[in-house]
Structures are given as structure tokens and as C-alpha cells.
N, C-alpha and C positions, 0 to 999 in steps of 0.2 A: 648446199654444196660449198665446201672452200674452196678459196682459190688455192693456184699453184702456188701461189708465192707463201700461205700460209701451211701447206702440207711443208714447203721445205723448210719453214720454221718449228715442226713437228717429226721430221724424220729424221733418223739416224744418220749420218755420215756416209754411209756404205751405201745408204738405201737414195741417196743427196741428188736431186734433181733427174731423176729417172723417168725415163716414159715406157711405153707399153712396149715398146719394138727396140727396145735400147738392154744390151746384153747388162748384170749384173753388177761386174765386174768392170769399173771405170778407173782408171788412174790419175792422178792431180801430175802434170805436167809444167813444167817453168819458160814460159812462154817471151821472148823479149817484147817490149813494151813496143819496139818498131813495127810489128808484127802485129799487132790490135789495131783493127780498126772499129768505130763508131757504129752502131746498128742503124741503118739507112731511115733519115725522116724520124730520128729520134727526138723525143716531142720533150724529154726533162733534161733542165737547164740544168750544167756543172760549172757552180758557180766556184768561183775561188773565197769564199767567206770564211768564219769566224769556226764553222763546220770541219769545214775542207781542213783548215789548219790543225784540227786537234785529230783529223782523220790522218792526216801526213804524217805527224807525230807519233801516233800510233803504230803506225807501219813503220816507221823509224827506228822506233823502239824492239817491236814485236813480230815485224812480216806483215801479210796478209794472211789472216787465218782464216776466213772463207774463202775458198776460190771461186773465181770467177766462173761465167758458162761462155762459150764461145763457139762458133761453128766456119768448116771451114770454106773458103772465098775460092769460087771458079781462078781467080784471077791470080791470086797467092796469100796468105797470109790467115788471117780468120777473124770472122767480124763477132763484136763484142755483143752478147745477148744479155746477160747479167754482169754486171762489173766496170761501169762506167765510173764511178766516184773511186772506186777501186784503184783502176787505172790511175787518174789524175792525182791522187793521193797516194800513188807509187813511184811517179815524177816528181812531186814536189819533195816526195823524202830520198831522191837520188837513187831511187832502184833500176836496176835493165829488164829488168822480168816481171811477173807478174804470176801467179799458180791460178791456173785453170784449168775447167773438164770440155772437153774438145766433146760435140755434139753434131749428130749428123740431124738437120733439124730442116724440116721445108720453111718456107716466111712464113704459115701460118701459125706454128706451133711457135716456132720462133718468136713472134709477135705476144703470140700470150704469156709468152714467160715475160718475155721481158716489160710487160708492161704490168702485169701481176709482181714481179719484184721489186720494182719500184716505185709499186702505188703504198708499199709497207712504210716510206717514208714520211717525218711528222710532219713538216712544211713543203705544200703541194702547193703550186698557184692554179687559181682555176683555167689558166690556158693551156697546163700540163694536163691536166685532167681533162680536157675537152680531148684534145686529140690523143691522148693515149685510149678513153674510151672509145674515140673513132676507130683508132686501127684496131681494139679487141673485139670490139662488135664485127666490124670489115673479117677481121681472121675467123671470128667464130662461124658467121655466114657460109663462110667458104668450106670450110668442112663439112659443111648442112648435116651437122647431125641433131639430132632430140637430144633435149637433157630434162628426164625424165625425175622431177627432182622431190616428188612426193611419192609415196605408195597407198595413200587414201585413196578410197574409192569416193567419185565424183570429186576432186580438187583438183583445180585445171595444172597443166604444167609449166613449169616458166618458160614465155617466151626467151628470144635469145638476148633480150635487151633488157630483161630483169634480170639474167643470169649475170649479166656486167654491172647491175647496180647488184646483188647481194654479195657478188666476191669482192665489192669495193665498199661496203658497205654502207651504198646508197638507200634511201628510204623508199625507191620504185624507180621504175625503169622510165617514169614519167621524168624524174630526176636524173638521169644521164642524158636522155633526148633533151635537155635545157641545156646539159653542158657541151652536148656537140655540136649545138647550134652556134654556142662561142666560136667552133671554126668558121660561120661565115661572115666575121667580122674582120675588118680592115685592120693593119696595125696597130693605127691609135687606139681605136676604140680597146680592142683586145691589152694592150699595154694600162688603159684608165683602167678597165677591170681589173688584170693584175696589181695595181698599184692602189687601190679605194677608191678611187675618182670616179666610178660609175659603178653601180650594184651590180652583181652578176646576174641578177631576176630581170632588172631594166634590159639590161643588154641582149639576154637571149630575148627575151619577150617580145621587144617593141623595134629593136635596129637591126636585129641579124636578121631577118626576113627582107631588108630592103635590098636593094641591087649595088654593087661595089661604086655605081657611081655616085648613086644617091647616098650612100655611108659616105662618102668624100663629099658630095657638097655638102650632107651635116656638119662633119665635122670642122668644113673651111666658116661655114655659118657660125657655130660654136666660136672657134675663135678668135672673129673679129667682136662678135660682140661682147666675148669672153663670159661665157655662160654656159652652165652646165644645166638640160633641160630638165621640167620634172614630167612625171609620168605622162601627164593630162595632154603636154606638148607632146612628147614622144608618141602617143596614141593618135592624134589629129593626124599627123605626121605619116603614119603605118595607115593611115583609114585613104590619103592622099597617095598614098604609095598604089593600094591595091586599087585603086578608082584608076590611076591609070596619069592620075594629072600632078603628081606630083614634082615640082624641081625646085632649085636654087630660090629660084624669089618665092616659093612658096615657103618654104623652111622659114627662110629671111624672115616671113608675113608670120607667121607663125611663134617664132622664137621672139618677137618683137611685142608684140601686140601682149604678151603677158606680161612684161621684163617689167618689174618692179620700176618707177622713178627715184632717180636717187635725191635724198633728202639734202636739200639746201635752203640754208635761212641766212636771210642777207638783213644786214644792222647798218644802218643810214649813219654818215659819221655826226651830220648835228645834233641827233639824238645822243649818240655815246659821247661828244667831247663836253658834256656835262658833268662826266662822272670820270674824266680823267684827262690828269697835265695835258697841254697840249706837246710837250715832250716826249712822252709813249711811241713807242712804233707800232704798228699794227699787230706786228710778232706779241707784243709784251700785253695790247689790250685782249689778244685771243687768251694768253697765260692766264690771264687771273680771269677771267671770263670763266673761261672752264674751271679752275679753282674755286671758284663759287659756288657754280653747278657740282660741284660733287662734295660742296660743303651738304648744299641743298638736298641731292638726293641721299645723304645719311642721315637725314633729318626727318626724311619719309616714314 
């Protein structure tokens, strides 16, 4: 099955984000930018980058040529479902408006668009994907419907958590359940993910299972000793967690007891002022020290 967001890269204009109970006939509207608000607990970051700027520009030059989806707000105005980058890239090129198709949409349905339209973007971080897959799984539950996505006899049907990894083109549903376990990670940790500082397999695997307090005293562990742990510690770590006896000074015992020693080699000054002025300062005997050594190791 595709997703929504790839049908609307396949359909025609007229036919342009339609749902079953939604009349034909829609019209593109010019909406003021005051007027849009943000889709509640939206999980992808609108960054002002290198992106955004050639997306301003564009609309500068050109409009926005897809319109937006939007539905509208008990309160006033209408929250944005598709067209977040849109928007901020209609501000930064000085526009009031915006064109949009106004959607009478519950949060559920709402939810899968809009997380289906913006999983089509090239650069995802994986804490955009943890909780966008959280709320489409969350929305799809809630509908409880079957999706019924073979007609072989005897071939099982996709659960609803395969159905979020194949419209996102994950490799099994075993593979979204890692990425939603990213939600139960603390800040930091969730930011070293995003950032390479910690594998996203480490992360879901061995520290999202621990308790918000215990992710905080890791991570206060981690940075006094200033150590990023490898798996084998992470595991002792999660085995202490589920035993019931895990805290602070165990991490500490833990993280310590593997920590490489760091390498120092101490040279006696009678030995060296053999082999240089007594003039040298320390600074100049380290210079050519090292200097030698990597005469010597080209020589290997």
C-alpha cells in the first residue's frame, strides 16, 4: 500500500489530497499567514538553513505552487496539516498569505497526512521519525480498521505497525518499534542521536528501556568522566536496570572499571640533559623529541 503522501505525488491536481467523504470539487484559498497555526506536538524541525533559503527565494520569485492542507480551529483561524516549510518560507520571502485547501479532517486523519507528507523529505533526523511514527501508528490504532494489504491466500496481513514501516519505507515494523523507542529517551541522549554522538541501535536498544531517572544519572556519569559508553557497558547497565538494583554509583562502577588508562611516559631529566643544552626548556626538549619520533616512524 502507498502512503498518502505518495498518492499525492501521483494524483492529479483536482483529484489533490482527497479523502473518501471530502466532496470533489475543492478550491485553493489565500489564507494570511496570521491565520496558520502549527499542527499540535508537530514532531519535524523548521529549520532556517541553507534549504529554507533557496525555498524563500523560490516563493519570491514564483509563489507557492503547491498549496498547503489546513483544517479549521474550534477557536479561529486553521491549523496547518501539510505546509509548515511552506509557511516559514512565505515569511521569510515577505508574503501575507499563503494558498491552501481548507479540510474538515478529525486528528486522526489529520495526523496521517501530515506525517505521511513529510516523511517525503531527504533529511530526516531520527528523532523526527521516532515521534512522527508514534503519532501514525497512535492515529492508525484509533481508526481500528484492517488493512488488508495482500489477496494471496494463506499470506498474513500487515499488522498496523508494518503498515508505518512499508509507507515509510522501513525494512519491518520491527524497525519503526526501535525508532519509537527513541521517544523514551531524555533530551541529551535524544539530541547525541540526532547529532552522531550515540548510534540510533545503541540508543533504542540498551538506554530507552531505562527510567527517566536512570537516563539522567547516566548521562551525569557520562559527563564527568567524559565518556561515551560502548555496548558491553550499556548492557551490564540495562541487566542492573531490570534486576531492580541499579543507580548512580553503579553506572559510576560500571563506566569506570572498563575506562581505558590513559597513556603517560615520564623521562627523568638526568637521563635526557645528556642529550641536550642545558639551555632547552622543556617546551623545546618535547619539539624535537616528537620530531624524532616521527623521523623514526617513517622509517618503519
Amino acid at each position: 500500500m502507498r502512503s498518502s503522501a505518495s498518492k499525492i505525488q501521483m494524483a492529479g491536481f483536482d483529484s489533490l489530497f482527497q479523502s473518501n467523504n471530502q466532496p470533489s470539487a475543492e478550491q485553493v484559498q489565500e489564507i494570511p499567514l496570521s491565520e496558520l497555526h502549527p499542527f499540535k506536538n508537530h514532531p519535524f524541525q523548521i529549520r532556517d538553513d541553507e534549504a529554507m533559503q533557496k525555498t524563500a527565494e523560490s516563493i519570491a520569485q514564483y509563489g507557492v505552487l503547491s498549496p498547503g492542507i489546513v483544517r479549521p480551529r474550534p477557536e479561529g483561524g486553521y491549523e496547518l496539516v501539510s505546509g509548515h516549510r511552506r509557511k516559514r518560507g512565505s515569511e521569510l520571502a515577505g508574503k501575507a498569505t499563503m494558498p491552501v485547501l481548507v479540510r474538515e479532517l478529525d486528528d486522526d486523519e489529520a495526523t496521517i497526512i501530515m506525517v505521511d507528507s513529510n516523511l517525503q523529505r531527504e533529511k530526516i533526523l531520527p528523532s523526527e521519525k521516532a515521534f512522527a511514527y508514534k503519532m501514525k501508528l497512535e492515529a492508525l490504532k484509533h481508526q481500528g480498521k484492517r488493512y488488508d494489504q495482500t489477496s494471496a491466500r494463506g499470506v498474513q496481513n500487515l499488522t498496523t505497525r508494518e503498515l508505518v514501516a512499508q509507507d515509510a519505507g522501513e525494512k519491518s515494523g520491527m524497525a519503526v518499534a526501535r525508532y519509537i523507542a527513541l521517544t523514551k529517551l531524555i533530551p541529551p541522549f535524544l539530541t547525541m542521536v540526532d547529532e552522531d554522538k550515540l548510534s540510533f541501535s545503541t540508543a533504542a536498544d540498551y538506554i530507552s528501556g531505562l527510567t527517566e531517572q536512570q537516563q539522567t544519572d547516566l548521562i551525569t556519569v557520562m559527563d564527568r568522566l567524559d565518556i561515551i559508553p560502548g555496548k558491553n557497558q550499556l548492557a551490564k547497565i540495562k541487566q542492573y536496570s531490570r534486576e531492580g538494583s541499579l543507580t548512580a554509583a553503579v553506572i559510576d562502577a560500571v563506566l569506570s572499571e572498563e575506562r581505558p588508562a590513559p597513556m603517560q611516559v615520564t623521562l627523568k631529566k638526568d637521563r635526557l640533559k645528556q642529550y641536550f643544552p642545558s639551555s632547552y626548556t622543556p617546551q623545546q626538549i618535547e619539539e624535537v623529541i616528537l620530531s624524532l619520533l616521527e623521523t623514526w616512524k617513517a622509517q618503519q
